[in-house]
N, C-alpha and C positions, 0 to 999 in steps of 0.2 A: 658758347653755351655748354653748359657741364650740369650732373641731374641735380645737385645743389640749387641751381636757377630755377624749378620747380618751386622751390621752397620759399625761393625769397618774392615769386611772382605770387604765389598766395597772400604771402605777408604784406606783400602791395595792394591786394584785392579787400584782402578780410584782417585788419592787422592784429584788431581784438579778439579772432575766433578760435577758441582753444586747440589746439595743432594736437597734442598730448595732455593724457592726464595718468597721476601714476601718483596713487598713494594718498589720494584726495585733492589733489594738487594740482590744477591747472597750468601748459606753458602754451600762452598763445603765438597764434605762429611769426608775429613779431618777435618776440620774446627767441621763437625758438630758429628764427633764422640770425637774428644777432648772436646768438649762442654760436650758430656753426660757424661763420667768420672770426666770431672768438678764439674759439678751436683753433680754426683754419690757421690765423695768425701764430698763436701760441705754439706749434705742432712745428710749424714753418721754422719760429726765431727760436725756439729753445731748443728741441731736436733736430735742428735739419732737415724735416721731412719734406724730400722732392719727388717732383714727378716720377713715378714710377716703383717708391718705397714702401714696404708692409708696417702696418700698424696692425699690431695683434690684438685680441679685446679677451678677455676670461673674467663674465659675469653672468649674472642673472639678469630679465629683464629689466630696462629701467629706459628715462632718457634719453642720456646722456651718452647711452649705446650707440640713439642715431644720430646723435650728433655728431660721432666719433665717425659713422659712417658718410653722413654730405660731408664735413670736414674734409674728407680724405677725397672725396669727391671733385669737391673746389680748390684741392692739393693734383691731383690728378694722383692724388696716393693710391695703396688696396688697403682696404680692411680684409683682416685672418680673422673671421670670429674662432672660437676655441670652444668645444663643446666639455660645460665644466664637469658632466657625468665620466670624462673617460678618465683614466689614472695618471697620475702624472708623466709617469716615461714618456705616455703618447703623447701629453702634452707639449713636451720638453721636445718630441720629435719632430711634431707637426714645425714649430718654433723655430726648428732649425732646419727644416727642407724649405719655408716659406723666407729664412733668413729675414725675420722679423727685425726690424731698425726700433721699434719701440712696443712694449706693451702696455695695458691701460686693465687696470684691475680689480676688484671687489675684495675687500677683508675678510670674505670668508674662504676664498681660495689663497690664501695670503700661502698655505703649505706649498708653494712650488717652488716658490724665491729661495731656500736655501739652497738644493739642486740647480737652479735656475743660477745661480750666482757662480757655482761651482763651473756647471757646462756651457754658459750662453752668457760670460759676465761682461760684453758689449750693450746687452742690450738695456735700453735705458726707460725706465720705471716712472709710472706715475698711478695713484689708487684713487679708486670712484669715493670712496665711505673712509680714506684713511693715506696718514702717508707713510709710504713703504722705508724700509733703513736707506739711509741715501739716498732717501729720493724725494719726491713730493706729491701733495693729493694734484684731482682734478681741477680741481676750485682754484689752487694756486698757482696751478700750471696758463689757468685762467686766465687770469689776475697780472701775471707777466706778457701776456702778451701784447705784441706790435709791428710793424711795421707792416706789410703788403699782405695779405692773406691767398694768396693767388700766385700760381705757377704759369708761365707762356704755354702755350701748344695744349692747353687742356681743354679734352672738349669731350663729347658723347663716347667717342671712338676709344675712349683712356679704361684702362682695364679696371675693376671696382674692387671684386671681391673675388678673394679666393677659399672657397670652401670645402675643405679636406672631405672629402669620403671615403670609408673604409676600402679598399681593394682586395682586388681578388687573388693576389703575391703577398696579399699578409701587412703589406703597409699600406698605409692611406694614399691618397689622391689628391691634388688640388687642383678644383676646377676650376679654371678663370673666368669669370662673367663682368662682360664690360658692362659700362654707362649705360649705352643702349640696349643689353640685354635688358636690365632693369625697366626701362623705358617702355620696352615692348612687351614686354611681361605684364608691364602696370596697365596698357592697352588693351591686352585682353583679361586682364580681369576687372576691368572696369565694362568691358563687352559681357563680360560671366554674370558678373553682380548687379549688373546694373547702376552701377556706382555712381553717384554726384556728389555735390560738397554739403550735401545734408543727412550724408552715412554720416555713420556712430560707430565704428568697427573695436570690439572688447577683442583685446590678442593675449592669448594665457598659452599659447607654446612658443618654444623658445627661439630668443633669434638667430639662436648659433644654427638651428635649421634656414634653409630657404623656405622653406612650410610658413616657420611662423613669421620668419623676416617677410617674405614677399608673395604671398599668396594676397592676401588682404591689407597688411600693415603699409608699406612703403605706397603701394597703388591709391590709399585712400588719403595720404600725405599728398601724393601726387597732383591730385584732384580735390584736396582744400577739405575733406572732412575731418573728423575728428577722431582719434584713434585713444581708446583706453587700454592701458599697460598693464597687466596682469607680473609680477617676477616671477612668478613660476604656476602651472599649473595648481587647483586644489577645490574639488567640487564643488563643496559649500560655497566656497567664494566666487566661483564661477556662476551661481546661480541664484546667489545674493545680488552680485552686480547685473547678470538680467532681471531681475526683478527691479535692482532698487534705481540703475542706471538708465534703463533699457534700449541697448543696443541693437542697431539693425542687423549686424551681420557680424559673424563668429568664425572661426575655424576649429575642428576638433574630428583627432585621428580617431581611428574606431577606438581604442582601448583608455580615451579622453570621452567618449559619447559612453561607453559601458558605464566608469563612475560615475557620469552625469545623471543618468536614467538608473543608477540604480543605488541614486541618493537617499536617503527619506524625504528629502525636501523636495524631488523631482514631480511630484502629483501636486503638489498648492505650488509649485514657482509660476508667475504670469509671463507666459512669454511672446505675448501679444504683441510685442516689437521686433518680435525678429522678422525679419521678410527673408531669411534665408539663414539656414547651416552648410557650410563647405565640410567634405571630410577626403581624404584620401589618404596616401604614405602605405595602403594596402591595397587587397580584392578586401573590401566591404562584406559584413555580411550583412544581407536583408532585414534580420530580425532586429538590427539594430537603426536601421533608416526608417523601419517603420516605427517606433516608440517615438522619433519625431513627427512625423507626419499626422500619426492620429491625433498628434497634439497640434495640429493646425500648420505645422514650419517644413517647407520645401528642404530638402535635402539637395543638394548642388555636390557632384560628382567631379574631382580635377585630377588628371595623369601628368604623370610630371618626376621628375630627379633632380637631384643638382647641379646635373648638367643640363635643364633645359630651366631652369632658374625658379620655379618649378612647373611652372603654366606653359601644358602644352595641349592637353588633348580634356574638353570640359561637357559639361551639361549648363544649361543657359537658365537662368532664372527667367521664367515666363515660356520657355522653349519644352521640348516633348521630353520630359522626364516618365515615362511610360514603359520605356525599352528596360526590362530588369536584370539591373548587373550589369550595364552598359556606362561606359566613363565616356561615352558622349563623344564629340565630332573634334577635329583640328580645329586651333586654336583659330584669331580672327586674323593673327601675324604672323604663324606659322603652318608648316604643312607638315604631315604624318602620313606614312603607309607601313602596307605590312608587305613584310621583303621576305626572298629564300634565299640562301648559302652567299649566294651568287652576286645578289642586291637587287637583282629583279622583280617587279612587283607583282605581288601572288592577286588573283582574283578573288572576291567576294567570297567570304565566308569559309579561305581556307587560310587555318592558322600559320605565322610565323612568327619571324622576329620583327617587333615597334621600330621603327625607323624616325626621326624629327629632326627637321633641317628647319631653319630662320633665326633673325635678329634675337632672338631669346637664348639660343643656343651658345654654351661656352664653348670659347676659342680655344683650348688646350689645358693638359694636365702640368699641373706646374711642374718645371725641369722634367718630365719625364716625357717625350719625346717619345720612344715605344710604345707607350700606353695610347698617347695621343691618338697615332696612324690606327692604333686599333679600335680604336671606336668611331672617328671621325673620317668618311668616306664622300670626297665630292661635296662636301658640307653636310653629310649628315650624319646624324649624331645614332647608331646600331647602340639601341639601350639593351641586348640582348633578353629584352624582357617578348614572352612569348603571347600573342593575342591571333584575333580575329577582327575584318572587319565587315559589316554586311553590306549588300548593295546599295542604302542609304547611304553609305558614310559611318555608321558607328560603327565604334571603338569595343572592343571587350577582351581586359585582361587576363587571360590562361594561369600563367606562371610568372616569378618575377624571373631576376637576374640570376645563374648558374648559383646555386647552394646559397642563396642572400637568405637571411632568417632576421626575420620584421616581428620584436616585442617591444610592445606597447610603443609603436611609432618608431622606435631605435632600430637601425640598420645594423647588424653583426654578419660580419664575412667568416663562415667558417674557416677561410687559412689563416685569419690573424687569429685565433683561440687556438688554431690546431701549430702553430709556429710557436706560440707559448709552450702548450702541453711538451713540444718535442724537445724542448730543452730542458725537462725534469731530465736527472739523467735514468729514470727508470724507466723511463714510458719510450718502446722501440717504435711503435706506430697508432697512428690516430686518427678516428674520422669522426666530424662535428657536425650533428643534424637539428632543425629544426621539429621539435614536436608541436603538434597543434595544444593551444590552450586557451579556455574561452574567457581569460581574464584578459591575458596578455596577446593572442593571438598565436604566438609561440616562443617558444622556448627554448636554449640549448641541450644539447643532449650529447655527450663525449661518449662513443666503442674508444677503448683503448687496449692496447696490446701490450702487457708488461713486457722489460726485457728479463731473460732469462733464468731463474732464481732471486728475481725483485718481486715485494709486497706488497707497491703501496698503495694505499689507501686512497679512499674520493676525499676528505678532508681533508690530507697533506695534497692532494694534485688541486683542489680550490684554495686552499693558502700559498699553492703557487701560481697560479693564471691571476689572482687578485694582486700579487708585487706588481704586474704588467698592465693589467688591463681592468678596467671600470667593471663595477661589480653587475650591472646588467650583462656583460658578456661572459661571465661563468659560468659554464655546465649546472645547472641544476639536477641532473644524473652524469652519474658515470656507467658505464655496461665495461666490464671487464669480459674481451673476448680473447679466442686464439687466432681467428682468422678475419680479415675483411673482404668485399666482395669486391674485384677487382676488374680490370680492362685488362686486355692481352697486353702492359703493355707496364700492369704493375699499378696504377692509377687508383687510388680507393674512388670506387663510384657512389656517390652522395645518394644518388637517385635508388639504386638498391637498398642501401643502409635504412634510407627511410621506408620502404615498405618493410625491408627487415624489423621495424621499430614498430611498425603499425599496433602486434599485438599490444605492446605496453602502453597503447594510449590510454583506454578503457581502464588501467590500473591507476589505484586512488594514489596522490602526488601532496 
């Protein structure tokens, strides 16, 4: 059994019930389990893809995305989804620490293939809306296939996906999440939501996150309901389709809940069908859980990364949502505490470091092997993110991970912005803060240190961090200083710079 067998046991149960809808368009989960065997076959006879090979994916929501995913499933492949906000290089990076065997792509990212052809011209091409130079669409890749769609030895245990998170050495991460992580993941969030196969789950963020892949989306595939595909986030449509749709259950990060409630359409939209909103990827503020609630809809609290797929620590629909500020108890398949230095487990109510060990949790950082030992101890997964929990059992985030800066749902590591900066040749040193912002949550903010008789300027140092890196992670200021605050030891300290920063919050941006 492989999690693909989810899919095709629906399609036995319910053959006619819409599995996916995306664009007006119905694919019933008949429909959309032949599609993935299709795949499957196709993937197998014209690339070669065997047990254990990367299928990379660089698109906006659609289908044919999960398809690409049970495919590789019932391959015992991995899918690399590729998040299409970052810049090319990263792309072109990620591509080649995953040593992607194929990628599968959308015409509107069609910009990476020239480079891509240049650095990585192994790998072989197929396009979701078009077909690429030498190569061919999805549809045709389709359309050729045959023979066996199935690898021997594939089963839960078979690694799935591997999805790049920024790190804290300035490159990305890939965290490998098996079959089973997915599986257990979809366990408790069907424990979270209450979930049966007469959910309606609307998914408008993206699946290059686990957020949007598997908080809701995959778990409710899981379990035979029906899932409606959003390609990209965009209020009006979001609250068009609860109105005209109307879905039982949603996900949306705070800085996705700010646009939604401060739509014009947000006061007449009916949203009498949701029996729940999911939000998390931050600390929540209050003021924005309640503009749902007054409007009748529970708010559901989930802690979680990409390394724990993302469901690990939740608030229960029907369960004590009362505790304010609280991300709620250990998952129903995993366990959580809070640990000091040592890994020893601190008592009630004094803060440390999130700890998350079970089936949900990824097995390792691709090829990186040091990063691995550092996070993963005895099986558990040290998020270095800092909380409390009280003698109930609940959960309450403090801080995230060392310098991580969370806008609008995007994870930005300050040494990959300050690894950029460093190689202007003007800039001798650099530190990359978050500032608080009530749009975004926050924002980059670059102290930088010219070197010696250099001038330049903040729009020649954002026309260079943008050649590298996705325009969300550009410094929206620059602070041109002569000193940073340091460790005995040389170390620019993150945690000073930002009270150093405090003044200029208050100032108009």
């Amino acid at each position: 059994m492989d999690l693909s067998s989810l899919i095709a046991r629906n399609a036995a149960f319910t053959p006619d019930k819409p599995a996916l809808v995306f664009d007006g368009e119905a694919l019933t989960y008949a429909d959309f389990d032949a599609r993935i065997e299709q795949a499957a076959r196709a993937l197998k006879a014209e690339f070669g893809v065997a047990r254990g090979d990367r299928v990379a994916v660089l698109s906006l929501n659609r289908p044919d995305y999960l398809v690409l995913l049970y495919a590789c499933a019932r391959l015992g492949a991995m899918l690399v989804p590729l998040n299409w906000r970052l810049a090319i290089a990263e792309q072109l990076f990620i591509l080649s620490d995953a040593g992607a065997k194929v990628l599968v792509l959308e015409q509107a990212f069609a910009g990476i293939l020239t480079e891509l052809n240049k650095r990585l011209p192994d790998i072989r091409l197929a396009g979701f809306d078009f077909a690429p130079p030498q190569a061919i669409s999805f549809d045709q890749l389709l359309a050729q296939a045959r023979g066996d769609g199935r690898h021997p030895h594939t089963d839960l245990a078979c690694p799935l996906l591997i999805v790049y998170t920024s790190g804290t050495t300035g490159r990305p991460k890939g965290a490998v999440l098996r079959q089973e992580a997915l599986l257990w993941n979809g366990v408790m969030s069907q424990h979270m939501h209450g979930l049966t196969s007469d959910d309606h789950v609307l998914t408008v963020l993206p699946f290059f996150h686990v957020g949007g892949l598997n908080i809701q989306t995959t778990p409710a595939l899981h379990h035979g309901a029906t899932v409606t595909i959003h390609s990209r986030f965009a209020p009006d449509t979001t609250l068009a389709t609860i109105a005209r749709e109307r879905p039982s259950l949603t996900v949306l990060v705070p800085a996705t809940i700010q646009a939604v409630t401060e739509h014009p359409d947000w006061g007449s939209t009916d949203l009498s069908s949701l029996k729940a909103v999911t939000t998390g990827s931050t600390v929540v503020p209050p003021h924005l859980i309640e503009r749902f609630v007054v409007r009748g809809v529970p708010v559901l609290q989930v802690y979680g990364s990409t390394e724990t797929c993302p469901v690990a620590v939740y608030t229960r629909l029907g369960g004590d949502l009362s505790r304010l500020g609280s991300t709620g108890l250990p998952g129903l398949a995993c366990e959580a505490a809070v640990i000091d230095d040592a890994g020893a487990e601190l008592p009630p109510d004094m803060p440390g470091e999130i700890a998350v060990r079970g089936p949900n949790v990824f097995t390792e950082y691709w090829g990186n092997a040091e990063a691995t030992r550092e996070a993963l101890h005895d099986g558990w997964y040290r998020t270095g993110d800092i909380g409390r929990r009280d003698a109930d059992g609940y959960f309450w985030v403090h801080d995230r991970k060392k310098n991580l800066i969370i806008s609008g749902g995007e994870n930005i590591y300050p040494a990959e912005v300050e690894r950029v900066l460093l190689e202007h040749p003007d800039v001798a040193e650099c530190g990359v803060i978050g500032r608080p912002d009530l749009r975004w949550d926050e924002l980059p903010v670059a102290y930088v240190i010219r070197r010696a008789e250099c001038f330049v300027e903040a729009e020649e140092l954002k026309a260079h961090v943008l050649t590298q890196l996705a325009r969300f992670k550009v410094p929206r200021e620059f602070v041109f200083v002569d000193d940073l605050p340091r460790t005995a030891l040389g170390k620019v300290q993150h945690f000073m710079l930002r009270q150093l920063d405090e003044p200029a919050q208050g100032e108009p941006r």
